[in-house]
C-alpha positions in Angstrom: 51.9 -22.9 113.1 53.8 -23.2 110.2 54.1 -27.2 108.8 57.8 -28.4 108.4 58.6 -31.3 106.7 62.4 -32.7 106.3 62.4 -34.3 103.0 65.6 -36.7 102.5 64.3 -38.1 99.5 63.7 -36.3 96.1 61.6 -39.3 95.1 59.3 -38.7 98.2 55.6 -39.4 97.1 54.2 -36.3 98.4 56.8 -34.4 95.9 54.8 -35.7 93.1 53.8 -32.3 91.8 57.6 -30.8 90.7 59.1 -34.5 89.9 56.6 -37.0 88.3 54.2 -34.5 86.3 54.6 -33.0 83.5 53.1 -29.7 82.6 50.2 -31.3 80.6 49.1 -33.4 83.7 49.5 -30.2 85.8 47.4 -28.3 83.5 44.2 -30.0 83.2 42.6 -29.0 80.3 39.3 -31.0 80.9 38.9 -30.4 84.6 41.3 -26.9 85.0 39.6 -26.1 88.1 41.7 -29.3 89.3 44.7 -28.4 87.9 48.3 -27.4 89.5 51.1 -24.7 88.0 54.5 -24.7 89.9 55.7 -21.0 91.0 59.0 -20.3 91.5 60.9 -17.7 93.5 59.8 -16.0 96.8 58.9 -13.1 94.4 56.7 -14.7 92.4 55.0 -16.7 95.4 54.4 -13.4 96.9 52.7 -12.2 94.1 50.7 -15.6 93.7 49.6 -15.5 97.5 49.0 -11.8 97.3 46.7 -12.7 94.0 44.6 -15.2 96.0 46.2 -18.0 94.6 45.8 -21.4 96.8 49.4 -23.5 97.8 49.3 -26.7 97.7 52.3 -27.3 98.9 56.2 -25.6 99.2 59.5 -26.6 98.7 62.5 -25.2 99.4 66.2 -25.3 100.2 66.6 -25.1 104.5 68.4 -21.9 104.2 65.6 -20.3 102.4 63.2 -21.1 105.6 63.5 -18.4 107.9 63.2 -15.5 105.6 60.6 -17.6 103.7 58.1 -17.4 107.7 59.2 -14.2 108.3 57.5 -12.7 104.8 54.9 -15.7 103.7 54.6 -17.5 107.0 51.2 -15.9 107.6 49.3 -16.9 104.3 50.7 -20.2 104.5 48.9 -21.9 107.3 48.9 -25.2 107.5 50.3 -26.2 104.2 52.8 -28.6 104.1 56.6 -26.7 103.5 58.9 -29.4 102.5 62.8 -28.6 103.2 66.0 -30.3 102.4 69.6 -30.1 102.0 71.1 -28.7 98.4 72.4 -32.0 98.3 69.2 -33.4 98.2 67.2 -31.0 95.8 69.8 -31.0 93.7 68.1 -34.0 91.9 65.0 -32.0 91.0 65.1 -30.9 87.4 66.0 -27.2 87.0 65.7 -26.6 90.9 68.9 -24.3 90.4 66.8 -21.9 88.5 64.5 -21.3 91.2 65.8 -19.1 93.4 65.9 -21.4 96.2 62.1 -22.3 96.4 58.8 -23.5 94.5 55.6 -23.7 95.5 52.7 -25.8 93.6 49.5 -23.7 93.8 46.1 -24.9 92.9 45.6 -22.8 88.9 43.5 -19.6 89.5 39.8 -19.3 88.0 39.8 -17.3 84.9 37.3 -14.6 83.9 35.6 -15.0 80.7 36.0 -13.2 77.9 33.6 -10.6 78.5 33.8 -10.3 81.5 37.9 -9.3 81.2 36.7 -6.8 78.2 33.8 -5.2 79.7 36.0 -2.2 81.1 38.8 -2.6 79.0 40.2 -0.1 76.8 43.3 -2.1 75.3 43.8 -5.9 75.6 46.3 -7.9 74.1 45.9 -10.8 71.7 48.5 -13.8 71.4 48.3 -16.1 68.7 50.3 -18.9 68.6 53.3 -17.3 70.7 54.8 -20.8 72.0 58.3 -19.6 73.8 57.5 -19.5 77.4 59.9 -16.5 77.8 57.8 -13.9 75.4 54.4 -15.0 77.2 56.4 -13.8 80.3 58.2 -10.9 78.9 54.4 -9.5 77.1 52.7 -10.1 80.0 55.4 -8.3 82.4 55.2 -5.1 79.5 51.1 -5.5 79.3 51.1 -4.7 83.1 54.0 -2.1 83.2 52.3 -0.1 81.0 48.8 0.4 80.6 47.2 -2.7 79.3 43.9 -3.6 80.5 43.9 -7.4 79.9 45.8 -10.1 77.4 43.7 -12.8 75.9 44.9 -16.2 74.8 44.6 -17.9 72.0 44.8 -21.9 72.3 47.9 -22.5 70.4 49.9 -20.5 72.7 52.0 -21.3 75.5 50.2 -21.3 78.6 50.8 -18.2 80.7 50.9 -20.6 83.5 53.9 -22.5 82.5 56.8 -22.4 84.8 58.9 -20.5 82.8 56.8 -18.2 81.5 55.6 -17.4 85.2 58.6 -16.7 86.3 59.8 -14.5 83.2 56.9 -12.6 84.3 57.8 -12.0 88.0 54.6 -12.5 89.4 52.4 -9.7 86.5 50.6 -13.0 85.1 48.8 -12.5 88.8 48.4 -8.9 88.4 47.1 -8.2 85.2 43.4 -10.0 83.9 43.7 -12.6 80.9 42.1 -15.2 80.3 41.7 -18.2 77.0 40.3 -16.8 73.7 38.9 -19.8 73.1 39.2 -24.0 73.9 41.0 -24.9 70.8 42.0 -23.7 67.4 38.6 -23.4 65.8 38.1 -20.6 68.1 40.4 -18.3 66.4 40.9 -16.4 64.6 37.0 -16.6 63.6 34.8 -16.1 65.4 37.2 -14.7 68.0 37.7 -11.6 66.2 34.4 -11.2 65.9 33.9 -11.7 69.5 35.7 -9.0 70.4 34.4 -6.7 67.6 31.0 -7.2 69.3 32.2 -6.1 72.9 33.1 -2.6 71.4 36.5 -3.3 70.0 38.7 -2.1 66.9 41.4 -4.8 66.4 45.2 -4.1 64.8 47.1 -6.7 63.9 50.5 -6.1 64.2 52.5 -7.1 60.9 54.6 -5.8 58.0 52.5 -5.1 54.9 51.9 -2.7 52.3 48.7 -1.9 53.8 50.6 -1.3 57.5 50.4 1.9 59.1 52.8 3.2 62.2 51.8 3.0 65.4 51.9 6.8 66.2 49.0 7.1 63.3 46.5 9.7 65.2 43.5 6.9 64.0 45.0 3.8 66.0 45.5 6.7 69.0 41.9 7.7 68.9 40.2 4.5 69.0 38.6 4.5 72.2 39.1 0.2 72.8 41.6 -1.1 70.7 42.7 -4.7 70.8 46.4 -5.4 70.0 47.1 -8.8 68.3 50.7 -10.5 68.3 51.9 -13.0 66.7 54.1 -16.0 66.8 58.1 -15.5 66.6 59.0 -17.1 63.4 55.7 -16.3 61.0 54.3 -13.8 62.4 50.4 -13.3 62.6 48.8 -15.8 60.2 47.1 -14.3 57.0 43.7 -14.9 58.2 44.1 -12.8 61.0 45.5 -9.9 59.5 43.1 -10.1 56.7 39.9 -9.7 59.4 41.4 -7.1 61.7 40.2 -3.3 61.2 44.1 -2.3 61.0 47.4 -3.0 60.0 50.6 -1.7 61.7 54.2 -2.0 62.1 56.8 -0.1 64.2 58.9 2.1 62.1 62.4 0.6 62.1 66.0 2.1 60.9 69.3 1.2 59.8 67.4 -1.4 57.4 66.1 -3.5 60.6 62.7 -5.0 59.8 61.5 -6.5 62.9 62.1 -6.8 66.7 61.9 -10.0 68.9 58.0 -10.0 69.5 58.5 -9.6 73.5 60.5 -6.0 72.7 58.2 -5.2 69.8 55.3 -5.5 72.5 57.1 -3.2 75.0 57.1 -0.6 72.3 53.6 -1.3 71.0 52.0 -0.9 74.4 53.8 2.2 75.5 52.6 3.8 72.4 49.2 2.9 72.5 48.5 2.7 76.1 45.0 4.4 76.9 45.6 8.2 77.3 43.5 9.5 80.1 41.0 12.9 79.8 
């Protein structure tokens, strides 16, 4: 029996999760097993539910509820579904964006490292990507088309951010990643060489002399090949480009030298995507 509650009051105590805390406090880095993230959409919920993912609790506009217990009503069970007028959500920052509902889930355990890489082919790297739209975009790509798993870094955006989960529509459920890492000094030593003792070659994706395209036959052949990105302004640090086994670029014309790195994933991935025997 599904558990209705008519909420008249955007400052409601029990509504403390979308109102009062910000993403930091929902995050939890010390204790993430006790931490919240705020889905948004009936899409995305779905694919959150579907995933395993625990609701705390749902909000949503009145007219959203019927369709909302026809679809989810049977993995909801007794958690609290909070409804109001528009008039009333109205007040809550950014609701308009939602699609009409949200829903604040308990965050998902994580694999570790090797456990995502074990039998992985391709994985994805992010360093320092800090829009929440490209985490969502690059995961959405990684899972469209062929990536194994993306991992990380610490000074990235957290794939768990509202934004970014949404951007994704729902693939940050569907395909594996987990943290490279608790904080910077993890990357990107001895993180590279993490991954170069689970079996991996690493390319970083950049524009230098010593770049070669991404249709080389070398980069095609490696049997697990981990793809690093970096951030939108700089680009992968020097470090990192420096310690990876390859350099490469995507071949560009009309005197373009670069592509938002969200697109420039899409491309990337398609072309490198495992090829199976």
């Amino acid at each position: 029996m599904a558990h209705v509650v008519e909420i008249t009051d955007i400052a409601a105590p029990e509504l403390r999760p979308y109102t009062q805390l910000t993403h930091a406090q929902l995050r939890r880095r010390r204790e993430p097993e006790e931490g919240l993230f705020i889905a948004e959409s009936a899409k995305v919920i779905s694919c959150a539910l579907d995933a395993g993912c625990c609701p705390l609790s749902f909000l949503m506009e009145r007219r959203h509820l019927p369709a909302f217990l026809e679809h989810l009503g049977d993995q909801c069970g007794d958690v609290p579904i909070y409804i109001g007028d528009r008039e009333v959500l109205s007040h809550l920052t950014g609701y308009e964006l939602t699609r009409g509902m949200l829903s604040a889930m308990h965050r998902p355990a994580l694999p570790g490292v090797e456990e995502l890489c074990r039998k992985a082919r391709r994985v994805v790297v992010l360093e320092n990507i800090t829009d929440a739209t490209n985490v969502g975009a690059i995961f959405r790509s990684a899972a469209a088309l062929g990536m194994d798993g993306v991992l990380v870094t610490p000074s990235c955006c957290d794939p768990l951010y509202r934004r970014a989960v949404r951007v994704s529509m729902g693939t940050v459920f569907q395909i594996p990643w987990t943290w490279m890492g608790s904080d910077s000094s993890q990357w990107p030593q001895p993180g590279l060489s993490r991954l170069r003792s689970l079996g991996f070659k690493t390319v970083a994706m950049a524009l230098s002399d010593r770049s070669v395209p991404i249709d080389d036959p070398a980069l095609a052949g490696e049997e697990k090949l981990a793809i690093v990105l970096g951030s939108e302004g700089d680009g992968l640090s020097p470090h990192t480009i420096a310690a990876c086994d390859y350099t490469a670029r995507i071949p560009m014309s009309h005197g373009v030298d670069s592509l938002n790195v969200a697109a420039a994933g899409a491309v990337i991935f398609w072309q490198l995507r495992p090829r199976h025997s």
